[in-house]
N, C-alpha and C positions, 0 to 999 in steps of 0.2 A: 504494500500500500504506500501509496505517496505520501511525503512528510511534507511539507514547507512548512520553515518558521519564518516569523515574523522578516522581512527585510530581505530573504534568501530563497529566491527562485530553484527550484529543482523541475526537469523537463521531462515524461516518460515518452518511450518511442516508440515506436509501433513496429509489426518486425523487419526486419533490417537495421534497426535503428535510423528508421525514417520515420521521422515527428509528423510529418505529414499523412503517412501513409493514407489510406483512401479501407485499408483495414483496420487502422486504429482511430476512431471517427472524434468527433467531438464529445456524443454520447459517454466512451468509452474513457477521454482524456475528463467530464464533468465525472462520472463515475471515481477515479482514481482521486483526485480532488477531496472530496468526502468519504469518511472511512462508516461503511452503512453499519459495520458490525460494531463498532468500537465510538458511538458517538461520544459517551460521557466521558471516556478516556483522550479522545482527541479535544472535546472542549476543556478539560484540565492543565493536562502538555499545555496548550497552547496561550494559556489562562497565566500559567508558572511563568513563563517567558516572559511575561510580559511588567513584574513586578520586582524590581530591586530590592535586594539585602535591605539597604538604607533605609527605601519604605516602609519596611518592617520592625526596622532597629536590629537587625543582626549585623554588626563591624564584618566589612567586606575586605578579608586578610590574605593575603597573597591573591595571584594569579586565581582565576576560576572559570573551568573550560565550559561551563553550562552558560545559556541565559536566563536572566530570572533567577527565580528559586531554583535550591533543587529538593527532588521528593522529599530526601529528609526531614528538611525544615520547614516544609508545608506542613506533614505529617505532625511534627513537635509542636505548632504553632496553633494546630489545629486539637492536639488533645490526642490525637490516634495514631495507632504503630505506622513505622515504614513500611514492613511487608503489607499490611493493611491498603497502604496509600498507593503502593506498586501495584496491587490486583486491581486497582481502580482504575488506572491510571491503564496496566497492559488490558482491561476489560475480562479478567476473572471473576471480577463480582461485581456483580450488576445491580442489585437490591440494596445501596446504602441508604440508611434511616435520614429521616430528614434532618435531624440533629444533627449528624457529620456531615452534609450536605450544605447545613447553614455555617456552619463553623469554617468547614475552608471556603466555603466563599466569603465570610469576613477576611481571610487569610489574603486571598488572593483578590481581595478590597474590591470586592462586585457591587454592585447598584441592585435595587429595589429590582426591578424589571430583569435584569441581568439573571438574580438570583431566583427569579424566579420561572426563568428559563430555565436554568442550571435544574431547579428540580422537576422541569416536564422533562427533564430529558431520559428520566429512570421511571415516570409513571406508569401504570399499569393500563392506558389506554393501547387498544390494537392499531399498527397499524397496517393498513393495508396497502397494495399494490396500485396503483391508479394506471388506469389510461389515457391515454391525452387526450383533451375534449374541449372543445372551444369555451373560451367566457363570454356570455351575451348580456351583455344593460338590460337591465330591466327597460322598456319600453317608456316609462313614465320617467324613469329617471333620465334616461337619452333628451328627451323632450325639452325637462328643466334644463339640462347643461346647454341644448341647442338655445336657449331663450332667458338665458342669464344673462347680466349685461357688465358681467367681471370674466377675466380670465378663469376660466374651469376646462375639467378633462376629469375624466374617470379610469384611476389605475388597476389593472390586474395585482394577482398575488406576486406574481413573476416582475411586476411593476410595466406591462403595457398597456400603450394607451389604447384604452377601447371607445372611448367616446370625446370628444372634446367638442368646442366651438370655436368660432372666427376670432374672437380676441386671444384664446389661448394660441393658435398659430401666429399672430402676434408679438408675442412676447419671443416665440421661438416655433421654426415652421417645425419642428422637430417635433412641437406636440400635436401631433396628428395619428388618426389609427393605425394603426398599423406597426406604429415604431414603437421601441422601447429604452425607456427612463437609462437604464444600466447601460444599453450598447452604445447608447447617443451620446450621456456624459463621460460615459468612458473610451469611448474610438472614433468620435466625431470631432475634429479639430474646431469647427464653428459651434459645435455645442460647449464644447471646452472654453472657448474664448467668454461665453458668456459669462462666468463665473466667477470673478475676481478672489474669491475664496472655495477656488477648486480642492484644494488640497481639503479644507472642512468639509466640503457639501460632497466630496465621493466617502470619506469614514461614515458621516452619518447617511449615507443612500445605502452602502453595504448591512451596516447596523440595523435598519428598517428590513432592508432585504431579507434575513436572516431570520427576524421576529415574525415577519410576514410569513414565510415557509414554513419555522418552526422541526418538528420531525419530519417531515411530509419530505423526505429526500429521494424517495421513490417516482417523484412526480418527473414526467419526461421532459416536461417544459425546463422545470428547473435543472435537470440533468445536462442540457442540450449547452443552457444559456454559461454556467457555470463554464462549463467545456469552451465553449468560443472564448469567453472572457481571461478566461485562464490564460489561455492559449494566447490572447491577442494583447493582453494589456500588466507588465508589471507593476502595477499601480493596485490593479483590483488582488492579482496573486499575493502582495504584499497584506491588504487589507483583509482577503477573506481568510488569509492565515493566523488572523488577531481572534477570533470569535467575535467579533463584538456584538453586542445586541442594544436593540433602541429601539422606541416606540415610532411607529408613523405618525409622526403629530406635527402640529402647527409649529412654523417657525419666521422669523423672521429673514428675509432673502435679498443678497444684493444681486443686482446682476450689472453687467455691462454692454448696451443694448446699443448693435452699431444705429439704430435712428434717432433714439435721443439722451441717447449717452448713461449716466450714470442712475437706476434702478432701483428703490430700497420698495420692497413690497413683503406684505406679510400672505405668510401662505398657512391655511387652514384644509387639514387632511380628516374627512365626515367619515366614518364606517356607514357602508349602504347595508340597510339590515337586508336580511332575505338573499345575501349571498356568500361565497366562498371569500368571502376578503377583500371586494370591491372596496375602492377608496373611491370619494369625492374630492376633487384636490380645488381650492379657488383664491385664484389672488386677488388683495386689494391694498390699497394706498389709505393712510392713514388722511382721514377727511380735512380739507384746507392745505396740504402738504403741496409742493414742488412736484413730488413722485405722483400725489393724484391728477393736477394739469398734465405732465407727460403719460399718462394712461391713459385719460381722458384725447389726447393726440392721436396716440395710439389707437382709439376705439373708432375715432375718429374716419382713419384711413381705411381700418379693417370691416366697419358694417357698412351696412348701402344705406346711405341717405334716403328720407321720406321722400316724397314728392312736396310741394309746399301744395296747400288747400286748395289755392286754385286751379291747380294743374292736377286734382284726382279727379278721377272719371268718377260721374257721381250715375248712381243707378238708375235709369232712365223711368218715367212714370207712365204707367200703364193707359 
């Protein structure tokens, strides 16, 4: 199984040691990517790595070939044996109580949300195989986004766009059906340029991404996408090898928009109920602002003007 830490790309090859092959697909390189038998031990590794001696107050004394923690001093810090922390960590034991559960994730100094990933990841929920099956809008909600008069679009689990309207193409033509959130910011150089704080806004897009899947790592969609991105971008390689997790929620967003330059919009992420994890995504400019005149610009160029009163064709009388 593939390892990557944090910062350090490692590449599998397909046979011949052709990365490309055409029999090692993407499928097969998103596969390797994620270890399906060993979740809880790969979100641990990868968890240790990511936390200094210093953070914890262990004097960091000579040379030391690990990053992060190593097992031991999780295991110490957390209350429970090495060997204990080793089965967890190689996936021998699968049923840790929640109690050791929550202790090394104070250890390894996880968040609310985090931590409570950490413990879906040994529940007792099944899961099952999926086949890959289109996401369709609810109808009524397509409707609303078509006849909102703010930038909106509607994300898949996968983060694609499945509905949007004429201001969200706007803001960036990139939010239209068909594309998707992950490939755009992370292999699109004009999507890249919009983002003055690229480097924040791809951690927390990966972090969402993640929280949004969840266990569901059987699903083709994400198997496929993992693969490409892998594949095409050390950037995301780097990030998906953090674990991180984070909520899809509202945030504040600068962009930098080649029509009228500098962007501050806030964006609000709605759960559409009645589906597999549909988001509402809608931006707006804070009312009287600079940013709301340039959006209002923007809406400007992007809907079709009325007709003015005297120029509508008025229904003729019988």
């Amino acid at each position: 199984m593939l390892r990557v830490a944090a910062g350090v790309s490692q590449s599998p090859r397909g046979p011949g040691g052709d990365r490309t092959s055409h029999a090692y697909g993407l499928a097969d390189y998103g596969r390797d990517m994620v270890d399906e038998e060993n979740l809880l031990g790969e979100f641990l590794r990868a968890r240790r790595e990511l936390v200094t001696p210093e953070q914890v107050g262990i004097p960091a004394l000579g040379a030391r070939r690990v990053l992060g923690l190593r097992r031991e001093e999780v295991a110490m810090l957390a209350g429970i044996s090495a060997d204990y922390y080793l089965r967890l960590e190689q996936g021998r034991d699968r049923k840790p109580s929640t109690q050791v559960l929550e202790s090394i994730g104070r250890v390894l100094q996880l968040d609310d949300d985090t931590t409570a990933y950490l413990l879906g990841l040994v529940s007792d929920r099944p899961r099952r195989r999926r086949r890959l099956h289109k996401e369709i809008v609810p109808p009524g909600t397509a409707q609303f986004v078509a006849t909102l008069p703010l930038p909106a679009f509607v994300e898949g689990r996968c983060l694609d766009v499945l509905a949007a309207n004429a201001l969200a193409a706007a803001i960036s033509p990139r939010l239209a059906v068909g594309a998707n959130r992950l490939r755009d910011v992370f292999l699109n150089p004009a999507e890249r340029a919009l983002f003055p704080d690229w480097e924040v806004a791809t951690q927390g897009l990966i972090a969402g991404f993640r929280q949004s899947v969840g266990t569901d790592i059987d699903n083709p969609r994400f198997i496929e996408l993992v693969g490409e991105l892998s594949l095409a971008s050390p950037r995301f390689r780097q990030l998906w090898a953090r674990h991180d997790i984070g909520l899809r929620q509202g945030a504040r967003m600068r962009f930098d928009h080649p029509q009228v330059g500098r962007l501050v919009l806030n964006r609000e992420k709605l759960l559409i109920t009645g589906t597999d994890g549909m988001m509402l995504v809608v931006y707006h400019a804070d009312s009287g602002s600079e940013d709301a005149e340039k959006l209002a610009l923007l809406a400007s160029v992007a809907l079709p003007v009325a007709a003015p009163r005297s120029q509508q064709v008025r229904p003729s009388k019988p």
